[in-house]
N, C-alpha and C positions, 0 to 999 in steps of 0.2 A: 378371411373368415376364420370365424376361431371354431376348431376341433369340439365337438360334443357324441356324447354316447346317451342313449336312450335303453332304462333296464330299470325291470322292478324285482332284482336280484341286489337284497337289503347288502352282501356281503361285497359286491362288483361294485355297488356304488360309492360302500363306502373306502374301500383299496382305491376309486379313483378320487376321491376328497383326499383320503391319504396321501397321495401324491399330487397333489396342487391341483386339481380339477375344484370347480365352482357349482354347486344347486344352486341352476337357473330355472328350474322350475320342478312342480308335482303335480300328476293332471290323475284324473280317475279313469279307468278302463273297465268295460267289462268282458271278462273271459271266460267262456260255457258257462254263465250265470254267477260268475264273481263278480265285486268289484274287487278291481289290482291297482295301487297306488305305483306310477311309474316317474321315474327320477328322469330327470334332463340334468346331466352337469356336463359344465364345458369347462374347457382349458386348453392349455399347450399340453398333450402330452398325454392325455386321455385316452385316446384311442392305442398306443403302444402300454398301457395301463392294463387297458382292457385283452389285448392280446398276453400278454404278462401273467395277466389272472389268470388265462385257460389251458397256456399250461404250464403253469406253477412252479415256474420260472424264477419268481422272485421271494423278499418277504418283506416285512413291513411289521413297525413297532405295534404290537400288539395291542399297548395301551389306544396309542392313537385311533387304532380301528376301532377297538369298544365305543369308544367318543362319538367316530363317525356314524358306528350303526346305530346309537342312541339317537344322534341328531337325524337321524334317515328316517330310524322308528316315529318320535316325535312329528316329523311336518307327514307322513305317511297319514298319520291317526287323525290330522287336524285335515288332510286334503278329504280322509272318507267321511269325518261327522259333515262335511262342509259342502260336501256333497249329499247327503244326506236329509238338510234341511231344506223345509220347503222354501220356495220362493216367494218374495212379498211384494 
């Protein structure tokens, strides 16, 4: 079974795409009357990603992150309109 992390922290998820982790999914949540777009990525290697991240530990091509928190931001916007719309 492959390694996955669950987090709707736009910066954790995209340090683990940085590091070869895969967006397997976006689901919507709601938190004390939010909706929170939460990421599913998986990979080898994710999970020591994620311990990495907290405590900073590592670093990681700057550019590359920009890219990943764009592409995080991007399916983020498209899971809450999509949620959003009625059903037909």
């Amino acid at each position: 079974m492959t390694a996955a992390i669950r987090t709707d922290d736009l910066f954790l998820g995209a340090f683990a795409l940085a590091r070869g982790g895969e967006l397997v999914g976006v689901e919507v949540q709601r938190t004390n009357g939010r909706r929170v777009a939460v990421f599913r990525i998986a990979g080898p290697g994710v999970e020591d990603a994620e311990r990495e991240y907290f405590r900073g530990t590592t670093s990681v091509d700057l550019q590359h992150l920009k890219v990943q928190v764009r592409r995080l931001k991007e399916r983020a916007f498209e899971a809450l309109r999509a949620e959003e719309r009625p059903c037909r």
